[in-house]
Each structure stands twice: as C-alpha cells, then as structure tokens.
N, C-alpha and C positions, 0 to 999 in steps of 0.2 A: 452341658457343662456341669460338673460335679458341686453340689453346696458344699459352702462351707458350717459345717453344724461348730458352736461351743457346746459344751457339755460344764453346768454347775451344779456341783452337788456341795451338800451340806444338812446340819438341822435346821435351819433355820428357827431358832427356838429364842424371839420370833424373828419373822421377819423385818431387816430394818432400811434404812435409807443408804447406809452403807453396802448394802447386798446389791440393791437401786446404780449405784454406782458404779459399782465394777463391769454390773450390763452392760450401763450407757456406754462406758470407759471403751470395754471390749468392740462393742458394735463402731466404736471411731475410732478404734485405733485397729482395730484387726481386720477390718472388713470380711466380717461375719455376715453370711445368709441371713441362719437362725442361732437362735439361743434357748438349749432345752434344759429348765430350772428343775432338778432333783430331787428333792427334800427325802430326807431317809424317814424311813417307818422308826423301825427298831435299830438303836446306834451299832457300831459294831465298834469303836475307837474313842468314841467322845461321848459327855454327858451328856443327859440331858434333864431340864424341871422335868416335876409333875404336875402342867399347869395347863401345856395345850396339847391337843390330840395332835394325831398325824393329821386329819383330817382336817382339821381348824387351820393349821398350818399350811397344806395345802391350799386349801378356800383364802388364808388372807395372801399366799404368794400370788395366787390367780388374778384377787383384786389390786396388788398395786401393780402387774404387768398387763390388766385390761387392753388397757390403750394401745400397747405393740405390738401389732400382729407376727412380729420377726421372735415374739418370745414361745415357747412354749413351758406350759410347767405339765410334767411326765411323773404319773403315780406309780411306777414300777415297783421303788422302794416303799410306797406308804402300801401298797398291796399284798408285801410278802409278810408273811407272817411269823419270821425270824429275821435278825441282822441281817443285810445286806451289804458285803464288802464292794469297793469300787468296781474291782475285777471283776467281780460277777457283773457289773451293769451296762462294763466294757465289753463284755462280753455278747452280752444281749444287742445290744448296739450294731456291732461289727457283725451277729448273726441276721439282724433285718437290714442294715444298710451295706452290704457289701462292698459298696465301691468308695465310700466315703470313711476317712480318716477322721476323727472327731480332735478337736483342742479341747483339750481337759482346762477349765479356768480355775486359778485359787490364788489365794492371797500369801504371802512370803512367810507366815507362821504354818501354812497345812504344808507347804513342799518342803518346808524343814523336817517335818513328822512324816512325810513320806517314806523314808523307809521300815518305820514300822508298822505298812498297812499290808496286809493279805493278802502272802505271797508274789508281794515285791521282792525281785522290778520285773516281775513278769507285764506290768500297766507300758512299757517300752514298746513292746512290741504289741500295743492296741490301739496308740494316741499320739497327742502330741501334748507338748505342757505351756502353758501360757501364765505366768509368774504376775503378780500385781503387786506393786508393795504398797506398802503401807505405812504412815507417816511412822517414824522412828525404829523405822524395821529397816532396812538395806540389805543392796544384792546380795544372797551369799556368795562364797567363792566356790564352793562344791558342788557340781552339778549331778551328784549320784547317779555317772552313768547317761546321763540325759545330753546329747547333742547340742550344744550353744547354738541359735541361730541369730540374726538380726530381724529384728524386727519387720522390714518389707520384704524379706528374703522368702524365696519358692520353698516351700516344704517337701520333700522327696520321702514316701514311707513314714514310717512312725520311729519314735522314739526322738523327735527335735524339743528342744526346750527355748521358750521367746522369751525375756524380761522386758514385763510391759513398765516404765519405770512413770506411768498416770498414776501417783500419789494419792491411794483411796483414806477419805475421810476415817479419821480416829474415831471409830462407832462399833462397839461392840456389842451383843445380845447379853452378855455376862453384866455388862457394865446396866443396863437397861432391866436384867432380874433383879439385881441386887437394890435400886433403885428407881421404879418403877416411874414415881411420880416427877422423876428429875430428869429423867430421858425424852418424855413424852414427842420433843420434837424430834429425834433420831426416828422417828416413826412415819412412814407413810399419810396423806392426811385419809386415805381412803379407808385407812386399816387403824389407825389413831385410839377410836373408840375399843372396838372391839377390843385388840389385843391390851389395853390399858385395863376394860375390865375384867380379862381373864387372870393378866398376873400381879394385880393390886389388890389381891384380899390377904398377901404375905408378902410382907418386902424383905424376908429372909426366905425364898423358898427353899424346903428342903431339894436337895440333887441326888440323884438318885445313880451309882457308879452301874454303866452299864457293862456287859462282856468289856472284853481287851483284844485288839486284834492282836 
C-alpha cells in the first residue's frame, strides 16, 4: 500500500508550538503515514533574523519531534547552498518517491501567498494542498486552480486541495522575535533554553530582506 507522506516546509525561525500543532492536527485529522519537516537554508519568499543558523534550526526541529517516529525532518533545503523554491523540492520528491503523491501542509496565510512562489502553479501538478487555518484567518473563497476536496474524500492525482478547519493556536515566530522574553511559553519545553538564548541578546532583531520569488 502506497504512504501517505505530508510535506512541511517553512523557516522555522524558530521553531514553536504552533508548528507542534499543525503535526499533531495533521496526523488526526488526515491520517498521514509520515510527516517530513522542511526547514529552508536560504529563504527564497520570506524573511528571516540573523539569530539562528540553518543548522541550529534544524537541531531544535529534530528535538521537539524526538518522540514521533511518524515525523521526519529532511535537510534538503539547509544543504543547498542557494534559495531553495518549493518546486525544486517537489521535485526532488516525486524523483525518489515515484509512486507517492505528497500533501503539501500550510497554514491559510502561505496558500494566500501561493501564487507568488516559483513558477506557480506549476506545484498542481506535484501535490496536493492541505489548508490549516488559523484563529482569525478563514477559508478563502479562491482556490487558485486548486481542486476542492472533502476532507475524508480519495485523492485521485495531484492538484486536490483539503480545508482542514482544526483551528491552529495564534502563535507566531515574528510575535516571539520581537519579544523574546514574553513568548517563552509558545516554545517547546525541550527547545525552551536554547532558542531563548540565541534570540535574547536583541529584542529588536535586525531582519534581514532575503531574494523575492
């Protein structure tokens, strides 16, 4: 029988309990195999501090998904050493897993900004899309393209889009730069120390505007 793989990507910058969530979310409401956690090296659409390495990033996603063997977190993007677009990782993807259709997971602010990523909507024809919202964000009405499904409904090819409407916690990594010392619980406890002391020597850090897809 064919897995079910999700596919999460983002900065992760850092990682927080709301990322935590959308997992858990995903894994009960999608009945997903596995879940393979992203983190980009170099952004190619979004900012990022200059406070944790790729590598620190990586290391703290590892440690707060320890516990789940169902998760993996994949250095694809912290390995290349230019931006990495989605496309290229969909790509990569569909060249080692052949048989398997990946669900692309993201929260209702990144599918809003989906059509301005690299060489969209060529991603239709890679994946499938699995929507999260997020407290005070709601479904949109435009599916760019994207096949509506129902949520327990058979996916047939790619390009289907699911609105999971599991309501992820109001927890942002911007909200946590900006205030370091006021987020601390939005933090994993395993990751807690660490990332508190890499982005608490500035609680204005500067951001640093990367490419633009």
């Amino acid at each position: 029988m064919t897995k079910r793989i999700g596919l999460f990507g983002g900065s992760f910058d850092p990682p927080h309990l709301g990322h935590k969530a959308l997992v858990d979310s995903a894994f009960k409401r999608l009945a997903l195999d596995e879940i393979w956690v992203i983190p980009v090296g170099l952004p190619v659409h979004r900012q990022l501090s200059d406070k944790a390495t790729p590598t620190q990033r990586l290391s703290w996603l590892s440690s707060m998904f320890a516990d789940d063997i169902r998760v993996r977190i994949i250095d694809w993007e912290v390995n290349r050493p230019q931006p990495t677009p989605a496309i290229a990782t969909l790509r990569r993807f569909q060249a080692e897993n052949h048989n398997i259709i990946p669900l692309w997971l993201m929260g209702m602010d990144s599918f809003l900004n989906m059509p301005n990523w690299v060489e969209y909507p060529k991603h239709q024809k890679l994946c499938n899309l699995a929507v999260f919202q997020r407290k005070g964000i709601k479904e949109a009405l435009e599916t760019n393209g994207w096949k509506k499904r129902k949520l327990n409904q058979t996916l047939k090819g790619a390009g289907n889009l699911i609105w999971v409407d599991s309501e992820l916690p109001d927890i942002s990594a911007t909200q946590f730069r900006l205030e370091p010392e006021q987020h601390q619980a939005d933090l994993h406890q395993d990751t807690c120390n660490a990332i508190s002391a890499c982005y608490a020597s500035d609680l204005t850090p500067s951001i640093k505007r990367e490419k633009h897809e």
